[in-house]
DRENDO-1510 file (C-alpha; in Angstrom, 1 decimal, always signed):
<recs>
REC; n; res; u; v; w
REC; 1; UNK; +14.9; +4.9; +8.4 .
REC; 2; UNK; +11.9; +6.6; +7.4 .
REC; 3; UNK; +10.8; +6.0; +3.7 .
REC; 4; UNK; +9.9; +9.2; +1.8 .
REC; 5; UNK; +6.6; +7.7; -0.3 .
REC; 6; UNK; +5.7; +11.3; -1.3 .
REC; 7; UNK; +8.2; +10.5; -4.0 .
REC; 8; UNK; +6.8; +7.2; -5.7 .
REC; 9; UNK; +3.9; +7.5; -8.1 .
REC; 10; UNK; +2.2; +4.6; -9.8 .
REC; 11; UNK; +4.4; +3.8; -12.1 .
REC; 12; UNK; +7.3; +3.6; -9.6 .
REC; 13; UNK; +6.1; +2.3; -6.3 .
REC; 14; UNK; +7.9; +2.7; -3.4 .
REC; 15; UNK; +7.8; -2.0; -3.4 .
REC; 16; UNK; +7.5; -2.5; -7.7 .
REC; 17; UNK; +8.1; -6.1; -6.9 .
REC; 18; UNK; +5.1; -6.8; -4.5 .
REC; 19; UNK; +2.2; -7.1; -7.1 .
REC; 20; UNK; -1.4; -7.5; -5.4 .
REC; 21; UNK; -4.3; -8.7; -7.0 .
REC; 22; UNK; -7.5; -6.0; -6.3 .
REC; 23; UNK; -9.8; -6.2; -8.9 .
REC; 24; UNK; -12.6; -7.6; -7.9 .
REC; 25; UNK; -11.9; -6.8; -3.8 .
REC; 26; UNK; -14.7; -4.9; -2.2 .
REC; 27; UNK; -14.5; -1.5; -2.3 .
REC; 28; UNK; -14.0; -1.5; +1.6 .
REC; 29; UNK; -10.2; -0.6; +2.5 .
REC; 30; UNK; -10.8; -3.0; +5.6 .
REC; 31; UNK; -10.6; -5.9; +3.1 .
REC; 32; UNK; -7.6; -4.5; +0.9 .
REC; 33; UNK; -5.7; -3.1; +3.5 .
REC; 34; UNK; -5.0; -6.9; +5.1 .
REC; 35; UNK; -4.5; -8.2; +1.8 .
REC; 36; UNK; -1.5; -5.5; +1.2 .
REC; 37; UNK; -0.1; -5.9; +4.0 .
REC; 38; UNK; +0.4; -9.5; +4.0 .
REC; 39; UNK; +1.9; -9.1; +0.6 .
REC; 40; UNK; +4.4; -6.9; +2.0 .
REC; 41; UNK; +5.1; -9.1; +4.3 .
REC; 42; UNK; +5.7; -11.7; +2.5 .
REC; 43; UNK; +7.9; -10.0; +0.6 .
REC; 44; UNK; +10.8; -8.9; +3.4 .
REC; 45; UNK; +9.2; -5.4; +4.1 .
REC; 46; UNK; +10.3; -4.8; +7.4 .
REC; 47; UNK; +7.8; -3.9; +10.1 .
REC; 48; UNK; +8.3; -0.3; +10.7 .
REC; 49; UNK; +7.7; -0.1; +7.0 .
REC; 50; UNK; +4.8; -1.6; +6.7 .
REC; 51; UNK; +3.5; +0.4; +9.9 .
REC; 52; UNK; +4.4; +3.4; +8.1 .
REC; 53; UNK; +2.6; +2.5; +4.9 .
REC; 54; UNK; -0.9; +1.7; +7.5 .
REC; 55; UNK; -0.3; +5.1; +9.1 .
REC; 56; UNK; -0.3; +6.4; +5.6 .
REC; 57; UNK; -3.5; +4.7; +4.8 .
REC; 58; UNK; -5.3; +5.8; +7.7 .
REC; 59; UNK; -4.3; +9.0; +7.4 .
REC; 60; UNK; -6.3; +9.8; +4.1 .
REC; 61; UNK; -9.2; +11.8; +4.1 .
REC; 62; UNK; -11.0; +9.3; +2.0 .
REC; 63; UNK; -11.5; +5.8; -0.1 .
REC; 64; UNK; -10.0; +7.0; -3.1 .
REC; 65; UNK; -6.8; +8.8; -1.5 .
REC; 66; UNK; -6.1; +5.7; +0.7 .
REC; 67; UNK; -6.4; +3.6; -2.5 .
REC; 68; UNK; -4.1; +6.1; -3.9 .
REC; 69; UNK; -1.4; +5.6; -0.9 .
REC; 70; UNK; -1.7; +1.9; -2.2 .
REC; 71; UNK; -0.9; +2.4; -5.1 .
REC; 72; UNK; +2.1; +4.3; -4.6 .
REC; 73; UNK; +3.5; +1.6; -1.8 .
REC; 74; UNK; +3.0; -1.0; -4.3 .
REC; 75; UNK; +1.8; -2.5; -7.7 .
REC; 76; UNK; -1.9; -2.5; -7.7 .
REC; 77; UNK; -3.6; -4.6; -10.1 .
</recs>
């Protein structure tokens, strides 16, 4: 089943449990992407999820609205 993120917002994350650690990542989504998912693996999110969530990623137009997909996905800090 196909997760509706359009729904979650920052304070409500589609995963509020799976906390990740970015401050102080590069800037580069290459490095944070990897670091999220892992974290959602970790955490039992299935693998059609977490595909779903990449495609999301990589489907932003820019750093800041992919960083924004993050966000929504899971607990940013």
């Amino acid at each position: 089943m196909k997760i509706n993120s359009n729904l979650a917002t920052f304070e409500n994350p589609v995963f509020p449990e799976i906390e990740v650690e970015l401050i102080g990542e590069s800037s580069d989504m290459k490095s944070i992407l990897p670091k999220i998912r892992n974290a959602m693996k970790a955490s039992g999110v299935s693998e059609p999820d977490v595909d779903q969530f990449t495609q999301e990623v990589f489907s932003s137009n820019c750093y800041y609205s992919a960083l924004n997909v993050c966000c929504r996905w899971v607990i940013c800090l």
